[in-house]
Biotite code that builds the C-alpha atoms (Angstrom):
import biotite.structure as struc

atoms = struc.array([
    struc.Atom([28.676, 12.022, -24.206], chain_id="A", res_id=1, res_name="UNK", atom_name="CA", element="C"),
    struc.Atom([31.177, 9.228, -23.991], chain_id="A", res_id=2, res_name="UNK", atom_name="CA", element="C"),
    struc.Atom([30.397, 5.509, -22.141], chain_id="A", res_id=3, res_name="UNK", atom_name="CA", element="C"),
    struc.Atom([33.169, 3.590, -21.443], chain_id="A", res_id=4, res_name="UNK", atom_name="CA", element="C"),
    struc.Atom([32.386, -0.138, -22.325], chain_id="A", res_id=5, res_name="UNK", atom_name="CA", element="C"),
    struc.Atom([33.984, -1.935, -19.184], chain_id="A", res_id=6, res_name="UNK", atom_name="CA", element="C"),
    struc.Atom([34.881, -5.196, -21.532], chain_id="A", res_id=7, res_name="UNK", atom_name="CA", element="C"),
    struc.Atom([37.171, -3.815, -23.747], chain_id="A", res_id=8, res_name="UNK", atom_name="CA", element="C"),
    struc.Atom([37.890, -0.514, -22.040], chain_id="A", res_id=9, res_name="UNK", atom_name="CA", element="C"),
    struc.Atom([37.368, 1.639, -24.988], chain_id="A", res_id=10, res_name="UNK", atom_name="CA", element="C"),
    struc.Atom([35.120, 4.623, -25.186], chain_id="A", res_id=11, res_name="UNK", atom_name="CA", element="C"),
    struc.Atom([31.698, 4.713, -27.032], chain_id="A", res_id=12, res_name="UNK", atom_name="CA", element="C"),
    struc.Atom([30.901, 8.579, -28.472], chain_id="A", res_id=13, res_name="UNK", atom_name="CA", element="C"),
    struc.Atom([27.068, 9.887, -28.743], chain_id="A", res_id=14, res_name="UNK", atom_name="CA", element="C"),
    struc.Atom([25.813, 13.030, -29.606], chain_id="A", res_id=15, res_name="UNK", atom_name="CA", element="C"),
    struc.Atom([23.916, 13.663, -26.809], chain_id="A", res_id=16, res_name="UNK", atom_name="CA", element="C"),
    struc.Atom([24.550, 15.473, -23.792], chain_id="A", res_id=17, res_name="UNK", atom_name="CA", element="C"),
    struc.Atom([23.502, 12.708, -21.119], chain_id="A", res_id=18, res_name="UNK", atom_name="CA", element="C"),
    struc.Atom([21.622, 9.627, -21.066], chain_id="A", res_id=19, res_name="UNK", atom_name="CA", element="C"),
    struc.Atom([17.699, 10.417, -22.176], chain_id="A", res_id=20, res_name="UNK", atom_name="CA", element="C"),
    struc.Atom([15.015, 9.534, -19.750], chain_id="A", res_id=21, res_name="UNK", atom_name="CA", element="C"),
    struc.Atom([12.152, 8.124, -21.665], chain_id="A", res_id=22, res_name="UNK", atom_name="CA", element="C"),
    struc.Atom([9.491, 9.363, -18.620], chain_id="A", res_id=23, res_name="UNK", atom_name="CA", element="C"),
    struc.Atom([10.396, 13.251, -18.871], chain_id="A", res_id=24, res_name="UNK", atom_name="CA", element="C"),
    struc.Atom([9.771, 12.613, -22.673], chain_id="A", res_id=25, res_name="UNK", atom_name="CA", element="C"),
    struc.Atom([6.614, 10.391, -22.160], chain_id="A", res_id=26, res_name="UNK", atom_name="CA", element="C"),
    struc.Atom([8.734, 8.303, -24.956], chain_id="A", res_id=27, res_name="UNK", atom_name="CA", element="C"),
    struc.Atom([9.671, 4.086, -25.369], chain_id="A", res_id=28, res_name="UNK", atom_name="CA", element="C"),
    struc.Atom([12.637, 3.353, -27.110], chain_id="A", res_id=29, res_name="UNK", atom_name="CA", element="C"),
    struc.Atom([13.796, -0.416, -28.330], chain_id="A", res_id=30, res_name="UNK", atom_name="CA", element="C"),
    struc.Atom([16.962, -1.555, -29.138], chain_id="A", res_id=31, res_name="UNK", atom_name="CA", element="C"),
    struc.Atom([17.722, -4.163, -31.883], chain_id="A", res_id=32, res_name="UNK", atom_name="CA", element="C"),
    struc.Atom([19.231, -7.350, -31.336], chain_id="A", res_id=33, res_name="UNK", atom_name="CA", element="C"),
    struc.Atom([22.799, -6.184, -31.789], chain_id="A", res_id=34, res_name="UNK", atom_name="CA", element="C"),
    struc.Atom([22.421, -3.445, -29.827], chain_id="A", res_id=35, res_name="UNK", atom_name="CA", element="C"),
    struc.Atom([23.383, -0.519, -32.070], chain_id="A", res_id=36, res_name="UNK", atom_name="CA", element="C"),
    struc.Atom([20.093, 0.838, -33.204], chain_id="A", res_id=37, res_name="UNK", atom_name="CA", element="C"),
    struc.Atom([18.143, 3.008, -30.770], chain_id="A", res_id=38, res_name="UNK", atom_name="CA", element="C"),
    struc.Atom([13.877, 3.070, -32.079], chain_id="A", res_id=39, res_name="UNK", atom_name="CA", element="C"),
    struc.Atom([12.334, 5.765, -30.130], chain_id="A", res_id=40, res_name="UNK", atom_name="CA", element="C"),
    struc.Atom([8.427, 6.739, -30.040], chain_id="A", res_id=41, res_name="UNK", atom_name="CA", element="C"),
    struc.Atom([5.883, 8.794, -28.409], chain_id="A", res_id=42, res_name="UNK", atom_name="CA", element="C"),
    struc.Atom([3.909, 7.350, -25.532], chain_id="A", res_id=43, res_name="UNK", atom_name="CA", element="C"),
    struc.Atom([0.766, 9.213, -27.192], chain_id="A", res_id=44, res_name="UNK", atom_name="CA", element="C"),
    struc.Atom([1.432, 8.032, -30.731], chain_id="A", res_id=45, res_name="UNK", atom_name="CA", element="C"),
    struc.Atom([-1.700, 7.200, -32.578], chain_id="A", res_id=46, res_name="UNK", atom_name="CA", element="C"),
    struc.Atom([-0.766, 4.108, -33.726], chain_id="A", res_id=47, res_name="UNK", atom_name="CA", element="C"),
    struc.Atom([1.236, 2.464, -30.106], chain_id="A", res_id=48, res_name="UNK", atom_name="CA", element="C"),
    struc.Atom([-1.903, 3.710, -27.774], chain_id="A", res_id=49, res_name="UNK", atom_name="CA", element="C"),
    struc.Atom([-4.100, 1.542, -30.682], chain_id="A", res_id=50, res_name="UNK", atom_name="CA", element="C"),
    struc.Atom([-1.443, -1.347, -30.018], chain_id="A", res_id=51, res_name="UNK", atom_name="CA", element="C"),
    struc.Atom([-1.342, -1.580, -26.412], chain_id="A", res_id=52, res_name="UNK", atom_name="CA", element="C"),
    struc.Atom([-3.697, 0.907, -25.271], chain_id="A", res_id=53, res_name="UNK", atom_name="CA", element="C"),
    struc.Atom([-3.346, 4.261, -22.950], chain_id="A", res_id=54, res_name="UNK", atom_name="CA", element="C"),
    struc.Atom([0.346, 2.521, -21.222], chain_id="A", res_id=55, res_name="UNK", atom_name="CA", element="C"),
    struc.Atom([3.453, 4.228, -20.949], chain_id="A", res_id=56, res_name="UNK", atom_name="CA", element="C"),
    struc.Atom([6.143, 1.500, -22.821], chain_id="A", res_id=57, res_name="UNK", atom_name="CA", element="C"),
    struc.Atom([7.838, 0.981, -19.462], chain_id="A", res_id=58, res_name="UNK", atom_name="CA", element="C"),
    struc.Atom([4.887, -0.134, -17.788], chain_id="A", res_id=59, res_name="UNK", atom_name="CA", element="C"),
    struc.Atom([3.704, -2.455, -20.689], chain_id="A", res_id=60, res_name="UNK", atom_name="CA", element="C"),
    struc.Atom([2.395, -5.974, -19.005], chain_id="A", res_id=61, res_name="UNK", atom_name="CA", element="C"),
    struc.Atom([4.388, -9.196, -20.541], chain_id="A", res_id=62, res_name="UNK", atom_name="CA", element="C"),
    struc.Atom([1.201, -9.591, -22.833], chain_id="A", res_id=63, res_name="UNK", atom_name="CA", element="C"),
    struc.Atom([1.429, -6.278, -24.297], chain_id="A", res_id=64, res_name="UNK", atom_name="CA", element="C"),
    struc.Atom([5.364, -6.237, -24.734], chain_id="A", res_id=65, res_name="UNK", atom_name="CA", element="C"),
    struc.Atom([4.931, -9.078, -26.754], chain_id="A", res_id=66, res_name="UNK", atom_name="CA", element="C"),
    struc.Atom([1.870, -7.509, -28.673], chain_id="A", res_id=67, res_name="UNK", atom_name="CA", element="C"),
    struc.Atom([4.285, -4.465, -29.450], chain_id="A", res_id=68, res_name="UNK", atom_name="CA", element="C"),
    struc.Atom([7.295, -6.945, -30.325], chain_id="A", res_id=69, res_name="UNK", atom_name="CA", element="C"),
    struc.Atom([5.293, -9.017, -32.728], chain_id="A", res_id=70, res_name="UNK", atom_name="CA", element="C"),
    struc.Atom([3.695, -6.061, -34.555], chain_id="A", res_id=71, res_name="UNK", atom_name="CA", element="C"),
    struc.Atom([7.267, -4.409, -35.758], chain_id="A", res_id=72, res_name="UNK", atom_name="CA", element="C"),
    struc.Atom([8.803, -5.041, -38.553], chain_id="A", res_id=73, res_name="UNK", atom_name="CA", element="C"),
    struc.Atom([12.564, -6.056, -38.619], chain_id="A", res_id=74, res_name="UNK", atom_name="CA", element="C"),
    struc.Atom([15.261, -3.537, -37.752], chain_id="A", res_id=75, res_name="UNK", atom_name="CA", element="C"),
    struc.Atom([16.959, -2.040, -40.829], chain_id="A", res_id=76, res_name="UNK", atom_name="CA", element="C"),
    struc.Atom([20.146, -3.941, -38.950], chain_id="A", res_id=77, res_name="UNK", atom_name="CA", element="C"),
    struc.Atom([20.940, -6.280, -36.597], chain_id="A", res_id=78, res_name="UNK", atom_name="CA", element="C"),
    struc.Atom([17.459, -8.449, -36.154], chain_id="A", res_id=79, res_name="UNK", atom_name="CA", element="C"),
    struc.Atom([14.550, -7.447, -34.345], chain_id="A", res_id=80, res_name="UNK", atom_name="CA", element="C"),
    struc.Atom([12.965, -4.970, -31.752], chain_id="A", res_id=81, res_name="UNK", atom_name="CA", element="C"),
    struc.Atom([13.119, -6.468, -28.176], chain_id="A", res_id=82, res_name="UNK", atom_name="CA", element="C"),
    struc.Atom([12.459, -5.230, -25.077], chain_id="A", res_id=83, res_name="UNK", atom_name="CA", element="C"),
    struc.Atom([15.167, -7.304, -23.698], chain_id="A", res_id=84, res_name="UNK", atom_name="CA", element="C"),
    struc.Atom([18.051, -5.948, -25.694], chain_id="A", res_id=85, res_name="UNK", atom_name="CA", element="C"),
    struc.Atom([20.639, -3.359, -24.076], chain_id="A", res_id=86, res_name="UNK", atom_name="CA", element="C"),
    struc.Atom([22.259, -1.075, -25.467], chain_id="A", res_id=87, res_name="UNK", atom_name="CA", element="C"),
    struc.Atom([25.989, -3.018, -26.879], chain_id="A", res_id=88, res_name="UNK", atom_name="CA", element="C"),
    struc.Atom([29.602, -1.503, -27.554], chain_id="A", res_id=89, res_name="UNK", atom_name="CA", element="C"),
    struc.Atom([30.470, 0.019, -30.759], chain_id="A", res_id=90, res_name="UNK", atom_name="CA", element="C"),
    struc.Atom([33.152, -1.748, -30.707], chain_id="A", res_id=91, res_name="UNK", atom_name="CA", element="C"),
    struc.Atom([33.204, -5.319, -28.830], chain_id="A", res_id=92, res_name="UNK", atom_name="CA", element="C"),
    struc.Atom([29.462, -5.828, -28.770], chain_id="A", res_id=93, res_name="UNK", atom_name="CA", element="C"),
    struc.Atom([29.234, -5.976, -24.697], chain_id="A", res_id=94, res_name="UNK", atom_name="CA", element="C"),
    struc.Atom([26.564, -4.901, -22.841], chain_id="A", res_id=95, res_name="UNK", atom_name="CA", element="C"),
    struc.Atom([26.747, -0.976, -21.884], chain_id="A", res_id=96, res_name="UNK", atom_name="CA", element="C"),
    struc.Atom([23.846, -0.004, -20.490], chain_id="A", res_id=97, res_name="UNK", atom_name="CA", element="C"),
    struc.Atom([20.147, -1.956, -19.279], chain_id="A", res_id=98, res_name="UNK", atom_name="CA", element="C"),
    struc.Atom([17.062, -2.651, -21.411], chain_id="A", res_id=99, res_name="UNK", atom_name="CA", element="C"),
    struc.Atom([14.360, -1.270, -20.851], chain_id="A", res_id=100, res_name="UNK", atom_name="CA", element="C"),
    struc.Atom([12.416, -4.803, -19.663], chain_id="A", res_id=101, res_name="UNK", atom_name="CA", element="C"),
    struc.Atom([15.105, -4.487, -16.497], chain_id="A", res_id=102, res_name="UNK", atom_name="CA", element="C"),
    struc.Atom([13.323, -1.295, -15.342], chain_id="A", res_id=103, res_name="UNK", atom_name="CA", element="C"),
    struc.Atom([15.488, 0.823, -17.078], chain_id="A", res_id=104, res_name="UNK", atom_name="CA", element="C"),
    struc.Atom([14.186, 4.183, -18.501], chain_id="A", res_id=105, res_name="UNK", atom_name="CA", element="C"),
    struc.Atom([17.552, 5.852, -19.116], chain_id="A", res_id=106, res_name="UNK", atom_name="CA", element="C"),
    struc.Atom([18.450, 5.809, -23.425], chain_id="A", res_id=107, res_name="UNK", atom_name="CA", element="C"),
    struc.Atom([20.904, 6.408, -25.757], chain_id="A", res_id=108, res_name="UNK", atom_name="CA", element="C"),
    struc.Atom([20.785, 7.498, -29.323], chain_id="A", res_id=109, res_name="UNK", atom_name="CA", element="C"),
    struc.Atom([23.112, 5.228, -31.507], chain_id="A", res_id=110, res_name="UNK", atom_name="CA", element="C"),
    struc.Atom([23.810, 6.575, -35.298], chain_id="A", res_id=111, res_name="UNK", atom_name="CA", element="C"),
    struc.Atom([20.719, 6.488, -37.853], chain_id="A", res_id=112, res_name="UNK", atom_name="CA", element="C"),
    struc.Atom([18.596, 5.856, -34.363], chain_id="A", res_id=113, res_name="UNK", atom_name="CA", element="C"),
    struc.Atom([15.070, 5.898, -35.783], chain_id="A", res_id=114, res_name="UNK", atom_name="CA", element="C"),
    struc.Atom([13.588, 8.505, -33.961], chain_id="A", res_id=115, res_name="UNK", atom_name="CA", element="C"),
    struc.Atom([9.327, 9.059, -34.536], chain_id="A", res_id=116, res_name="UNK", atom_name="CA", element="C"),
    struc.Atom([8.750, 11.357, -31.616], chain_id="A", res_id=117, res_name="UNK", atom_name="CA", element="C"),
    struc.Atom([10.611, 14.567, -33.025], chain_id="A", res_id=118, res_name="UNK", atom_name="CA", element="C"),
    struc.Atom([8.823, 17.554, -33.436], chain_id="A", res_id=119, res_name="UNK", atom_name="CA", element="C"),
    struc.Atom([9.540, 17.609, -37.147], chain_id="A", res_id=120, res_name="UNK", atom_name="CA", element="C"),
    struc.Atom([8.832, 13.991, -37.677], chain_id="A", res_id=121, res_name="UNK", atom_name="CA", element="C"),
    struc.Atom([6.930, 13.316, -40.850], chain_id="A", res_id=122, res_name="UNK", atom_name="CA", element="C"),
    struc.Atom([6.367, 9.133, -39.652], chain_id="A", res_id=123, res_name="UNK", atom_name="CA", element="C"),
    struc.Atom([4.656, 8.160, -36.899], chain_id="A", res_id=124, res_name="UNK", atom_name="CA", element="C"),
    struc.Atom([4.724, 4.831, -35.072], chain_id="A", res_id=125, res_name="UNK", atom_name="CA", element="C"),
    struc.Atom([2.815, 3.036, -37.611], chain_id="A", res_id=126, res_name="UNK", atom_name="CA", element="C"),
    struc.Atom([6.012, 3.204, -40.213], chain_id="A", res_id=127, res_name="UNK", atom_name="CA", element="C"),
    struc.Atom([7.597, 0.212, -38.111], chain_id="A", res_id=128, res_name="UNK", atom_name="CA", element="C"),
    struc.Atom([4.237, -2.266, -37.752], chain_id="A", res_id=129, res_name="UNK", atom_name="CA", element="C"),
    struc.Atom([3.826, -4.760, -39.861], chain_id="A", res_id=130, res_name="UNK", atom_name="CA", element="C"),
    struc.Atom([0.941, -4.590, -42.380], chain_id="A", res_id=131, res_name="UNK", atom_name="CA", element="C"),
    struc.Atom([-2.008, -5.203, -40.653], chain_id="A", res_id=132, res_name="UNK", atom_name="CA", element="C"),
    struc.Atom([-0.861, -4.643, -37.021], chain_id="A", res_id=133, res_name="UNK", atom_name="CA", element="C"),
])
């Protein structure tokens, strides 16, 4: 699928079919703070319910998102986790979509997204806390 970045006017390619919603997949997703790294999970993982407790991530109180914020560890690039990053142009760095703190449960999947709710998914949501989270 293709999203045209209404800054610069140029397209930005995915290889997905359509934006993902995160309820049909009872999944969160984060983006870093460039914008160009997608970290999705399950909403049953293990490790988030012992986080934040028995909460789908877009219904997290402010207390919780900042729980779940805190306890991950830096994205491999571009900064931290945030629930109040969107999704950014490949190319110009503009907004192209909404976070997921503005309601927003509607993803995409940038390159090397970090993906721990596949099927064949050897890490869970514990590989991005912090020791001791």
């Amino acid at each position: 699928m293709n999203v045209l970045c209404e800054a610069c006017g140029k397209d930005n390619a995915f290889a997905q079919p359509h934006r993902y919603h995160a309820g049909f997949g009872d999944q969160g997703f984060l983006y870093n703070d460039a914008g160009n790294l997608t970290l999705v999970w399950g909403s049953y993982d293990p490790a988030y319910t012992q986080l934040v407790g028995k909460v789908h991530p877009w219904m997290l109180s402010e207390v919780q998102r900042s729980r779940l914020e805190d306890a991950l560890i830096p994205a491999p690039k571009g900064g931290r986790w945030r629930f109040i990053n969107p999704p950014r142009c490949m190319h110009c760095g503009a907004p192209i979509g909404e976070p997921l703190s503005s309601g927003n449960i509607y993803y995409l999947k940038y390159p090397d997204t970090i993906d721990l709710d596949m099927k064949d998914a050897s890490t869970s949501f514990s590989a991005v806390l912090r020791s001791g989270s």
